[in-house]
C-alpha positions as CSV (number, residue, x, y, z in Angstrom):
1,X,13.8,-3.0,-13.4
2,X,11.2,-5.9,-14.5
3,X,11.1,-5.6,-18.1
4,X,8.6,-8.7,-18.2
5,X,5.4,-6.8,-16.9
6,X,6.1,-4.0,-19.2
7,X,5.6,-6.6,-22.1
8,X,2.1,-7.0,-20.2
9,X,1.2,-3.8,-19.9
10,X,2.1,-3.3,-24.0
11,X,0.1,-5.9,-24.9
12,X,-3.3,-4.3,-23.0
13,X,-2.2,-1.2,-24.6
14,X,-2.5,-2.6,-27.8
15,X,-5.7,-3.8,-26.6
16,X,-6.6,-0.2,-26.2
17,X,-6.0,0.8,-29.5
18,X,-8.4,-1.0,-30.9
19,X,-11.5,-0.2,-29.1
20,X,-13.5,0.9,-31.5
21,X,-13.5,-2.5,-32.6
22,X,-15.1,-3.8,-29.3
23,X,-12.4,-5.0,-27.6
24,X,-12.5,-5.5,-24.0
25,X,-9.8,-5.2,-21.4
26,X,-8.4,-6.1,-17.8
27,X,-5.8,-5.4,-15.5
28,X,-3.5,-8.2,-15.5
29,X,-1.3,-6.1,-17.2
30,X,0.1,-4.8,-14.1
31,X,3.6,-2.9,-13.8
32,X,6.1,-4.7,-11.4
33,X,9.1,-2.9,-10.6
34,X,10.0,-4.8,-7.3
35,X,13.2,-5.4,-8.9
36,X,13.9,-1.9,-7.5
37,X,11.8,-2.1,-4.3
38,X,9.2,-0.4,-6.3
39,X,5.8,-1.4,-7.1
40,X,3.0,-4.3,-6.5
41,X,0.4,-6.1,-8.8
42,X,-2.3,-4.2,-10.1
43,X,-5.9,-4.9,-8.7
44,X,-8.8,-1.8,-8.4
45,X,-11.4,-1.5,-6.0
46,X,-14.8,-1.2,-7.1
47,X,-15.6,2.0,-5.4
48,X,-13.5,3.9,-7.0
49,X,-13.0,3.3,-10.3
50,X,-13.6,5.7,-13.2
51,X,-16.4,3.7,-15.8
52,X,-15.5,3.7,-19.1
53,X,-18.1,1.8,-21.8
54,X,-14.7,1.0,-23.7
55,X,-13.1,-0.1,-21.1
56,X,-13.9,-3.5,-18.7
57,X,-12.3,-2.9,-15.3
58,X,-11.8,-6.1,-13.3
59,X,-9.4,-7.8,-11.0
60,X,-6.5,-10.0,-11.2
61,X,-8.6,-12.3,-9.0
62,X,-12.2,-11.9,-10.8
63,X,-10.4,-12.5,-14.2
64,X,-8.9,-16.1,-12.5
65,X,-12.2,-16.8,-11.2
66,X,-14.9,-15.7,-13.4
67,X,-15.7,-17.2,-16.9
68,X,-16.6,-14.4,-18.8
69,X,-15.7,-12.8,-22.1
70,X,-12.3,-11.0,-20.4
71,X,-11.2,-14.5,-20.6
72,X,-11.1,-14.8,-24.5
73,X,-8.5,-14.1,-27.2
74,X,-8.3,-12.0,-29.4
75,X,-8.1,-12.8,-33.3
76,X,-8.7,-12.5,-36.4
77,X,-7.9,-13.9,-40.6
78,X,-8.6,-12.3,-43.8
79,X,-7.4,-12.1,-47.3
80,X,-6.5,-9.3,-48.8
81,X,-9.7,-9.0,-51.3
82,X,-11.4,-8.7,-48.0
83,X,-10.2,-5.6,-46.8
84,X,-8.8,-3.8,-49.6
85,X,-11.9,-1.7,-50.6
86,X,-11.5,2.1,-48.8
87,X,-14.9,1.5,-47.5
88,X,-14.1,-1.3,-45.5
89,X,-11.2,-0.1,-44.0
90,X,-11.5,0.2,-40.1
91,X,-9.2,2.7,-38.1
92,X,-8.1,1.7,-34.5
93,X,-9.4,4.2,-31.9
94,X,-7.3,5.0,-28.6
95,X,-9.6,5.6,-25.9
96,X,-7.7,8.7,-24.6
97,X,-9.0,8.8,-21.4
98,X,-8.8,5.1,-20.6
99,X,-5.2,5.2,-21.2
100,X,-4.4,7.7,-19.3
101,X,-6.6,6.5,-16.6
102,X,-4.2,3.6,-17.0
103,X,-1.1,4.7,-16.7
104,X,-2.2,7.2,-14.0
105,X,-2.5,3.8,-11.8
106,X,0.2,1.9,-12.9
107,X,2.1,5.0,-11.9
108,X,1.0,4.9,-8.5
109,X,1.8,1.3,-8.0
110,X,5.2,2.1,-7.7
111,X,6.3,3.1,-4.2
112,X,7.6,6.2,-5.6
113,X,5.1,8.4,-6.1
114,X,2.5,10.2,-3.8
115,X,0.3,11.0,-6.7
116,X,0.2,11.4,-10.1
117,X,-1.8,13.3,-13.4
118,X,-1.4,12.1,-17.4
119,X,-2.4,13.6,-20.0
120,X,-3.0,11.6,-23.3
121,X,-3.2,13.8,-26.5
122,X,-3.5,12.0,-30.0
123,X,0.7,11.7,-30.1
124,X,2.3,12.4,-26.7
125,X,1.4,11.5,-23.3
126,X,2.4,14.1,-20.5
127,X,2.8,13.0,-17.1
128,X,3.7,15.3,-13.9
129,X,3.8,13.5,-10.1
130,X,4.6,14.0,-7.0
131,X,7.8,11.7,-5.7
132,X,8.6,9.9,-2.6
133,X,11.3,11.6,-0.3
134,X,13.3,9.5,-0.9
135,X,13.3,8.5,-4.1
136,X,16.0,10.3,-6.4
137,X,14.7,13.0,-9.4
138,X,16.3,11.1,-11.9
139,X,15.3,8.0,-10.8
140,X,11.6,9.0,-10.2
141,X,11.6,10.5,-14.2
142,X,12.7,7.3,-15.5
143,X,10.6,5.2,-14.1
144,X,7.1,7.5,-14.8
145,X,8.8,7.8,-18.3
146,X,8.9,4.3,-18.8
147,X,5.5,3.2,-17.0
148,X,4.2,5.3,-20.1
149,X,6.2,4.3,-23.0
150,X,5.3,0.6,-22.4
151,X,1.2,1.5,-22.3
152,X,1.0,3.7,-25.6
153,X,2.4,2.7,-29.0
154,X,6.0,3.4,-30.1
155,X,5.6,6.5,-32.5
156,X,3.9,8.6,-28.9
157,X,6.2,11.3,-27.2
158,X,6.6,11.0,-23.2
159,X,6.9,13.9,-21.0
160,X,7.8,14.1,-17.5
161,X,7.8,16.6,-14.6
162,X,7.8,16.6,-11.0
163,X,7.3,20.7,-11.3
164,X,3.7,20.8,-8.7
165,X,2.4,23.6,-11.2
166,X,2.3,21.5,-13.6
167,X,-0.9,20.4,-12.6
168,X,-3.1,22.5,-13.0
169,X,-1.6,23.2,-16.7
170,X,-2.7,19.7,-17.6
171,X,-5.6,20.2,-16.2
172,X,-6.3,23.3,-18.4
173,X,-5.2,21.2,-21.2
174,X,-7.5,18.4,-20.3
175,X,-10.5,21.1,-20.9
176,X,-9.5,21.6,-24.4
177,X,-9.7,19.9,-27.9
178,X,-7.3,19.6,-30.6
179,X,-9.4,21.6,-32.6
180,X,-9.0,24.7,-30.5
181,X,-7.2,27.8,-31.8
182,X,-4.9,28.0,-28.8
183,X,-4.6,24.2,-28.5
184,X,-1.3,23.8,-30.1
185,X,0.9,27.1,-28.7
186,X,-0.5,26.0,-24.9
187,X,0.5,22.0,-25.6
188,X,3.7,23.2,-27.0
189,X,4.6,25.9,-24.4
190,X,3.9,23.0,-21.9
191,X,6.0,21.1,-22.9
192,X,9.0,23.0,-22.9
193,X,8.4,24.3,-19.4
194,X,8.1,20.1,-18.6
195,X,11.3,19.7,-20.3
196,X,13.1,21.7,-17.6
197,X,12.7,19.0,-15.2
198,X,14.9,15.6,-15.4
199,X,13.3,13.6,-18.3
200,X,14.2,9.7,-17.5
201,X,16.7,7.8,-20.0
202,X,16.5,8.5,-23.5
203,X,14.3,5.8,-25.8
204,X,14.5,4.8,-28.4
205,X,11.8,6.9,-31.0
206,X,10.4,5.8,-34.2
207,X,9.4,8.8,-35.7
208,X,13.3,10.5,-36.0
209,X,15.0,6.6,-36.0
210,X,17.3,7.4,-33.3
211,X,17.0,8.5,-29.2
212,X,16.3,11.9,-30.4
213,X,13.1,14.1,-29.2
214,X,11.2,15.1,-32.5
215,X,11.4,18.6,-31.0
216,X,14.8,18.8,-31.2
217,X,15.2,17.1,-34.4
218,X,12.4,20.0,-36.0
219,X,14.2,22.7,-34.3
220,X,17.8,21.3,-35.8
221,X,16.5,21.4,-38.9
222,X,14.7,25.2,-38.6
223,X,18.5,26.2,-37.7
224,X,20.2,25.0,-40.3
């Protein structure tokens, strides 16, 4: 596995994040796993790309070529008398669907997959694909696992499943808002069925401090 790209891909997920403050991204952050024989370089064809107004879709080649804003860096300096009034603080919005827009592709530039659906909610991101014949359950889960971790922050929860009716329950999902009574029991009760399928390697999570699910670690605690 090419750990480099995923540092990449973190780094335009970070990008993400931060939308609401203008920011605009590109595809350079592509996921290479040829290490494995999976996976090329990112780069989209016009025709069929999904607009966002957050989200600047461009080439590996018209980044190189063009001299345009995708070009610049991002930074900024202040004190802390700057930004310590309540008012003025400014809270990083995730662009939901651009992410999972983005991880839907990197996904698919792996050899390993014929197709592939993510779902982004405001702290997990579920995924559920369709493998290559030849490509081993386990092996597939780890990698689709892993495309996502490296594009969302740390504290997010990744789900994986190669079950094929697990499409259209995403799709239902997709439909829906947070706010919706039956939101949580149908996220929750999709989850568990997705668990039933091989989950990738365990990583590393922030919220419980160890490679422990935060649904394990809740329903630990309910049983003791």
């Amino acid at each position: 596995m090419n750990y480099k790209s995923w540092i990449a891909a973190s780094a335009l997920a970070t990008t993400l994040v931060v939308t609401g403050c203008g920011a605009e991204n590109t595809d350079q952050g592509a996921m290479d796993m040829n290490n494995d024989g999976y996976g090329t370089n990112v780069s989209y064809d016009d025709a069929d790309r999904n607009k966002n107004k957050n989200y600047n879709y461009q080439s590996v080649e018209d980044m190189n070529t063009n001299n345009n804003s995708s070009q610049r860096l991002g930074y900024n300096r202040y004190s802390r008398g700057e930004v310590d009034k309540l008012d003025e603080v400014r809270y990083g919005i995730m662009d939901r669907e651009a992410v999972s827009d983005l991880i839907t592709r990197y996904m698919l530039q792996a050899n390993a997959f014929k197709d592939a659906a993510t779902l982004v909610t405001d702290s997990e991101v579920l995924v559920a694909y369709t493998k290559e014949d030849d490509v081993d359950r386990d092996r597939a889960a780890d990698i689709a696992k892993k495309t996502a971790i490296s594009t969302v922050p740390r504290y997010f929860e990744v789900y994986v499943t190669d079950q094929q009716d697990m499409y259209k329950d995403l799709a239902s999902l997709s439909n829906m808002k947070t706010s919706d009574k039956n939101y949580r029991n149908m996220l929750e009760s999709t989850i568990e069925e997705m668990r039933k399928s091989p989950q990738g390697e365990a990583m590393y999570n922030d919220e419980t401090k160890s490679k422990k699910d935060k649904r394990d670690v809740q329903d630990q605690r309910m049983n003791q």
